[in-house]
Phi, psi and omega in degrees: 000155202234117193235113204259117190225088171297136148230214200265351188274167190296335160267187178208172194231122151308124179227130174250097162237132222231140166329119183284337194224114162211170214220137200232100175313154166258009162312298201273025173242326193203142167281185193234131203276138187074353162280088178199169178288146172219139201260134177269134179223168191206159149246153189188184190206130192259151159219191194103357187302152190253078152076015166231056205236179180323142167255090193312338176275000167250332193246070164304308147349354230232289191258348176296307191296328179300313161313292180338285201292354194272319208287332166288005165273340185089032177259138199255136171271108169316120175319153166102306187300100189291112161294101146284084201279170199218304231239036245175122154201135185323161167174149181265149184277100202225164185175143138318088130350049193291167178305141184072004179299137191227146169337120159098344191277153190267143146198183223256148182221177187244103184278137193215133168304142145212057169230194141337318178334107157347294177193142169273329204313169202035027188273143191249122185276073137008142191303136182216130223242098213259138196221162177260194198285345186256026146107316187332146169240112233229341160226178198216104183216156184193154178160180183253118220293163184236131168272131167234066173186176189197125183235182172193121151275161173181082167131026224042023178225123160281146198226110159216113165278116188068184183269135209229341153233078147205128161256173169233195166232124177274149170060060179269320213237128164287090155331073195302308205225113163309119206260124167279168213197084178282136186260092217089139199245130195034231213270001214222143191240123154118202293234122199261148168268134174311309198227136163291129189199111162303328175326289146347272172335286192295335203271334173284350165260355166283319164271346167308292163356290168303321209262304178249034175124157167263147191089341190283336174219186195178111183290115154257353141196213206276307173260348187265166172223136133259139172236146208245120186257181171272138210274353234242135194283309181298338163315299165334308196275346167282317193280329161302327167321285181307299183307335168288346169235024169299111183275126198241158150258111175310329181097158163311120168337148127326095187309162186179139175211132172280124150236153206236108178253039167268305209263347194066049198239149184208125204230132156220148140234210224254020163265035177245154182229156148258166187238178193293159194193157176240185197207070139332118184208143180192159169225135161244135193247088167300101177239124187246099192244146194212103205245102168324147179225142155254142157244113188293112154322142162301156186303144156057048220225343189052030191279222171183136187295137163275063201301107167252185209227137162229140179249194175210161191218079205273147110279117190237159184229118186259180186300117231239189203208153187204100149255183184233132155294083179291173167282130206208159167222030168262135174271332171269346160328302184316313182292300196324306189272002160272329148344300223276334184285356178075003167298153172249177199300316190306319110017293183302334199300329169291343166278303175309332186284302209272014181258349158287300181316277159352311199078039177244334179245141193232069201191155190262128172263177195216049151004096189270000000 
């Protein structure tokens, strides 16, 4: 269950709290070694833009690809000519590969500016030939890009909701060439674990076991498992089928808590504990106004007018707050009382840090 706790400050604090004894497919627990997605990346050029596309005297680059493409259309560009583009602007392409993917099959890709543009909305992706990490060119994508943000100028004052250069397509991209994909090596199928935990490890192989036979699977550490498959490929894909919904108990969570310091979102769960501890929390506020004075020369005086500058230097202290924290194995204890001292995320991040240091917070942070 997922507990969401709004206050008035610009961020929210996450409570992730999870069942302590629940059963886990070991699909959600672990992959299958060599099954997995590979990223396509392409250049390409979008056009159709209404005047916010690339500023070619900054992005040469730009109009070199547009020559490119023309001339392998068989339009020869008279040497000399200087383009002035409005609606044409570069961008790189990117997708997923997924595993087993075959010739002819759609997938969804990503358009990204890395020129100048204003916004791509209403921009059209020119055919663009998406290659892997071995050079290979493995889709094919061109389509019309979709924004999920919307702006306006006028008068020099601008309006913009969300980000207007980077879009996707969906079903953008063709597949061309089938990336092969063995399901398993010799005799043996596995299984990479999502997070290395022997714990994990032996309970997934104590039930493989149980299930399919003693000897059928067998750890080689905290994350590989091998398992001994059947040689016969359809056989294989039922057995693998089966080994995937196989239910294991992970055992109790890590305590643990994510701070997040770009948004100031902070996530635990509910294995994190404290031991008793008090909290100080107060803000002090510096305001520095700083105001023009002119000084006027006397009439006939030959003087010169002055501007100088006066500040004034206010310090407010507000009232500081001092609780005490019990000991607890409640997670909403936890918030509660860090709640009641009036921090804000960022505050926390900073409570927390030093309630660790202290030995007081009983959990691993994790910084984002």
């Amino acid at each position: 269950m997922i507990k969401l706790l709004r206050r008035e400050w610009w961020a929210a604090i996450l409570l992730v709290l999870a069942a302590s004894a629940h059963a886990d497919r070991i699909k959600d627990l672990a992959s299958v070694e060599g099954v997995r997605v590979n990223q396509l990346i392409g250049y390409g050029l979008v056009v159709g833009l209404d005047g916010t596309g690339d500023q070619t005297t900054q992005t040469p680059f730009t109009v070199q690809s547009l020559e490119s493409m023309l001339t392998r259309l068989g339009i020869n560009v008279p040497p000399g000519t200087s383009l002035q583009l409005k609606n044409v602007a570069a961008v790189t392409v990117t997708a997923d590969l997924p595993p087993f993917a075959v010739p002819g099959q759609e997938i969804d890709v990503t358009v990204s500016s890395i020129g100048n543009a204003g916004s791509l909305s209403g921009g059209t992706l020119l055919m663009t030939p998406l290659k892997g990490l071995d050079g290979k060119v493995y889709a094919i994508a061109q389509g019309n890009v979709s924004i999920g943000g919307a702006g306006a100028s006028a008068g020099g004052s601008s309006v913009q909701i969300n980000h207007l250069s980077a879009g996707r397509i969906p079903d953008g991209a063709t597949v061309e060439r089938a990336l092969p994909i063995v399901l398993g090596q010799g005799p043996y199928v596995n299984l990479d674990l999502a997070n290395a935990d022997f714990t994990t490890a032996a309970r997934i192989v104590q039930a493989i076991n149980q299930a399919m036979g003693g000897g059928t699977a067998q750890a080689m550490d905290s994350r590989l498992i091998q398992v001994r498959a059947p040689d016969d490929p359809n056989a294989r894909v039922a057995f693998v089928s089966r080994l995937e919904n196989l239910s294991v108990d992970p055992g109790e969570a890590a305590p643990k808590v994510i701070l997040n310091a770009r948004t100031g979102s902070i996530v635990m769960n509910e294995a994190v504990t404290v031991d008793d501890c008090a909290i100080a929390h107060g803000n002090l506020s510096v305001v520095i106004n700083t105001q023009p004075v002119i000084s006027q020369p006397a009439p006939f005086s030959k003087g010169r007018t002055v501007v100088a500058q006066q500040s004034q230097v206010s310090v407010t202290t507000e009232k500081g707050h001092l609780i005490v924290v019990p000991t607890s194995t409640s997670l909403d204890s936890i918030v509660r009382a860090l709640n009641a001292v009036g921090a804000t995320p960022q505050d926390l991040l900073s409570i927390l840090q030093a309630m660790k240091a202290a030995g007081a917070l009983h959990a691993d942070l994790e910084i984002i």
